[in-house]
N, C-alpha and C positions, 0 to 999 in steps of 0.2 A: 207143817211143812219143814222141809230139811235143807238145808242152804250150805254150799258150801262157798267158803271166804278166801280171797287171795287178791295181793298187790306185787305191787314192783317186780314185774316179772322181769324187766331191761333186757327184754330180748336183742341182741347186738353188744351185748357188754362183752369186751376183749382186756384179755390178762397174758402177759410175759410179752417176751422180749423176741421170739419168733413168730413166723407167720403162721407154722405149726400149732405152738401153745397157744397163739390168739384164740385159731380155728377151735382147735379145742374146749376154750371156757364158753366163747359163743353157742359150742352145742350143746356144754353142758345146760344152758339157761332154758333152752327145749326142752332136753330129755328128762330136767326133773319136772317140770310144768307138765309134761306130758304123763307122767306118770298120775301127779296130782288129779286128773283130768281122769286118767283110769281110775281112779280112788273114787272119782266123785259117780263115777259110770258105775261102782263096784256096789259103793255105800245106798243105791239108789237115791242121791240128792233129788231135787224139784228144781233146782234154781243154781248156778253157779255165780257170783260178781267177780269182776278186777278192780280192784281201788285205785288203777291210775300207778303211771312209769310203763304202762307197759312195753314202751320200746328205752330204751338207753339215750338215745336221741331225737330228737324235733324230724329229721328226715334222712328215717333208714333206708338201708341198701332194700332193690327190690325185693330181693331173695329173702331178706329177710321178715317183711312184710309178709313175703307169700308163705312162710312156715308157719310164721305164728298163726295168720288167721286161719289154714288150717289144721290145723289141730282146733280152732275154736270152734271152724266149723262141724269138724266130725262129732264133737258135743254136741252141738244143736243137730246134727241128726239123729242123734240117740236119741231124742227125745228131751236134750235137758236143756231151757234155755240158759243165754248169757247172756249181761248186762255189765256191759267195760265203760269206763271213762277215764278221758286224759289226764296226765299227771303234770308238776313241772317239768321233768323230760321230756315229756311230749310234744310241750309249749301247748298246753291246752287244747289242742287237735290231735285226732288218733289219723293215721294216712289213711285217702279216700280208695274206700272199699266198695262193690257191690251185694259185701253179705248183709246189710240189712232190710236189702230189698229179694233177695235171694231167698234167705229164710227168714219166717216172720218172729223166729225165735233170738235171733239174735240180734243185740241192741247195742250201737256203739257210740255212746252219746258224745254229741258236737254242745249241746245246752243246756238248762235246766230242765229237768225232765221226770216226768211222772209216769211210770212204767206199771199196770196194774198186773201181777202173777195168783193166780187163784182167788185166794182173802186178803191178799199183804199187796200193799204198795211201794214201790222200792223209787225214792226221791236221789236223782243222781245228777250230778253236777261237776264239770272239769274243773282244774286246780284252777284257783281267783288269785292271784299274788296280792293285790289290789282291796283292799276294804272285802274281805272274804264273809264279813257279820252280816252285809247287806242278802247275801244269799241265802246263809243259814237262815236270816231268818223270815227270808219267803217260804222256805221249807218249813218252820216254826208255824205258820200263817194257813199254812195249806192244810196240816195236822189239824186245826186248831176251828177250821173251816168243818173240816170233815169227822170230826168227833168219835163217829161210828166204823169208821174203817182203822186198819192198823199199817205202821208205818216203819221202813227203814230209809234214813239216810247214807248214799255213797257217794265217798266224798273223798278228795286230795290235799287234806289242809295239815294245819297244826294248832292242835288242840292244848289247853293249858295244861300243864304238867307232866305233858309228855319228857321222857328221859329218854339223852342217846349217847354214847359210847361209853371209854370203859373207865371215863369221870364221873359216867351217870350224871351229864348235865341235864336240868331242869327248866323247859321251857317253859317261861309263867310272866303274865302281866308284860304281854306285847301286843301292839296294835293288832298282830296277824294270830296271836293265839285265840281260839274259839273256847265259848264256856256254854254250857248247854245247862243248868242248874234248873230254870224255868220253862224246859221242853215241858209239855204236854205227855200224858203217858202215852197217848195213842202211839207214841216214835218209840219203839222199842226199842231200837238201835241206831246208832251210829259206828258203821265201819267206815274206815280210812285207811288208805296207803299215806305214802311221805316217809312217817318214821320206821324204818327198815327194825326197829325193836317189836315184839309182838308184847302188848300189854295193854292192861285194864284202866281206864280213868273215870272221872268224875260220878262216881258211886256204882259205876259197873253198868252206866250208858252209852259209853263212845268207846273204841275196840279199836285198835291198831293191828290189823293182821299177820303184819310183819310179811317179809322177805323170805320166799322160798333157796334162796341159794346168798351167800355174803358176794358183796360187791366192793366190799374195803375193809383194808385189816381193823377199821375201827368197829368193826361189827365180831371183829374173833369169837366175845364175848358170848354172842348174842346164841342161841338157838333159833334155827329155823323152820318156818310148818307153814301150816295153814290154821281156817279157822273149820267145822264142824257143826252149824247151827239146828237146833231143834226149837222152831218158834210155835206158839198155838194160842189162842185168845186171851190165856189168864199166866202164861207163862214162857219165858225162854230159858234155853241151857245153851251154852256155849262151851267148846273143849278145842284145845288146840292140841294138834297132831304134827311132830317133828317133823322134816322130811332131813337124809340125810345128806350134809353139806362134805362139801372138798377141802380135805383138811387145807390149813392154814397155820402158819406160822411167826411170833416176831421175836427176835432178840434184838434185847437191846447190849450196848457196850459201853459203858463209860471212858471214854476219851481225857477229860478233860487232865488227866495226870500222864497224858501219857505225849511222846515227843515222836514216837516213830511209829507209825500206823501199822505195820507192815508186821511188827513183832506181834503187835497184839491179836491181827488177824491169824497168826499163826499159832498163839497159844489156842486161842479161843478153836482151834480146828473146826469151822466152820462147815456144816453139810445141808445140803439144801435138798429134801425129800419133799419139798410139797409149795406151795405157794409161802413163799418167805418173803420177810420184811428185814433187813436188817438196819436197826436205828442207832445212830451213834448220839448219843448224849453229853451236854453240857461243856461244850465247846464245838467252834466252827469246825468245816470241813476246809481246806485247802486245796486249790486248784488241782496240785498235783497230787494230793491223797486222791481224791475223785479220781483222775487218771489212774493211777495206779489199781484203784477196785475195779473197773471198769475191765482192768487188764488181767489182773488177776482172777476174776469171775466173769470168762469169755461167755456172750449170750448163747450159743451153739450147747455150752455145756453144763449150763444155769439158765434155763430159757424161764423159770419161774419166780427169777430172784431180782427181788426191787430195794433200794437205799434210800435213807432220807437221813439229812435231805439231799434234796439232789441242788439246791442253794447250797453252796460251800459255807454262804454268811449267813446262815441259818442254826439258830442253838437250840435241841431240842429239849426239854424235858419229860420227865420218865412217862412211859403212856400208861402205867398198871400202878 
């Protein structure tokens, strides 16, 4: 079977400073999702998942409800089904649709849920904030029941050792980190949304699919794709596939020696081609510095250009 993997889509995610460029990064979160969806029609997949975020919000505009699911749906009339579940964005409910009564192919889980696809059973469950072990390990129980069949977990959590931005911090030894060490083989997999980084953990069983598009300059770093699975009774291969993202950019500028803002943004000749960050480090900002940026980088003529911080009494250190 051939499965293709995706999370955090944040359909409704808005960027810049006009209503323009909002409009903009909102359709960019379509059209690369749309694309992926033609990849999964192209690669002949069997099965597509979402791990959850799919919208940006607990409760999207209609419009944008009505894009995302179809485009989900034109998948499930090709022939391929999909199996989504909510994320923290979501607040653990995806909005009430009538496509899983519409087609029988498409699955958009409200609970824990055991969804059978050919040979493989695909175990999916919305983000838990709450005691999330209690759930894993009714999926642990179910496997475990069922010995003879094969199993994937989809899931919204945070796994131990998962690592996210560009300190490569290390999520380990927290009440809400999951450790899967003593899964049953039967569970060939564990994919997950949450961590918008795409990477490998605990021995190359849990799968973070990562983020088709960045949603914050703390992701610069990252590459974005999908996942590509080829599962079969005594084997899987997994390969992630870029998809390409909207450049991004941050400079930083050390402040703290310096008395008049104004000179320095003038040396530094500042150009903003693409979604920019600019961070001023190791000293405050001042009321009327801010004023001043604000002034000088009119939104009309930098609708992609963001400051931080935007607390004046906020001291940053270096983000790289």
């Amino acid at each position: 079977m051939k499965i293709l993997a995706t999370a955090d889509s944040h359909f409704g995610y808005e960027f810049g400073r006009t209503t323009q460029a909002k409009n903009q990064t909102t359709q960019r979160m379509f059209d690369v999702f749309q694309e992926v969806m033609h990849q999964a029609k192209f690669e002949g997949v069997d099965l597509v998942l979402h791990g959850g975020d799919m919208f940006n919000r607990s409760q999207p505009k209609g419009k944008i409800v009505s894009e995302a699911y179809n485009i989900i749906r034109i998948v499930a009339e090709d022939g391929i089904p999909f199996i989504g579940i909510p994320g923290n964005h979501d607040k653990s409910k995806l909005p009430e649709s009538l496509l899983n009564f519409i087609n029988k192919d498409i699955h958009l889980l409200s609970k824990f849920s055991a969804i059978e696809v050919e040979d493989l059973v695909i175990l999916g469950f919305p983000f838990i904030g709450k005691n999330p072990r209690v759930i894993l390990s009714r999926a642990k129980r179910l496997a475990e029941k069922y010995p003879e069949k094969s199993f994937i977990v989809l899931c919204h959590q945070l796994f131990d050792g998962a690592r996210f931005g560009p300190h490569h911090h290390i999520f380990t030894n927290r009440f809400d980190t999951l450790v899967t060490t003593d899964f049953p083989q039967n569970i060939k997999l564990i994919l997950s949304g949450h961590i918008h980084r795409a990477q490998i953990l605990q021995g190359g069983r849990v799968f973070y699919t990562g983020s088709l598009e960045r949603t914050s300059f703390m992701e610069i770093v990252e590459p974005k794709g999908y996942l590509l699975i080829d599962i079969e009774d005594d084997f899987h291969k997994v390969q992630f596939y870029e998809t390409k993202s909207i450049p991004m950019e941050v400079l930083e500028i050390d402040i703290k020696n310096t008395v008049i803002l104004s000179s320095v943004i003038e040396e530094e000749d500042v150009k903003i081609n693409s979604r920019t960050l600019i961070r001023f480090i190791n000293r405050d900002l001042s009321d009327s510095e801010i004023k001043f940026l604000w002034a000088r980088y009119p939104a009309k003529e930098y609708p992609l250009l963001r400051f931080s911080p935007r607390n004046p009494n906020t001291v940053l250190r270096k983000l790289y």
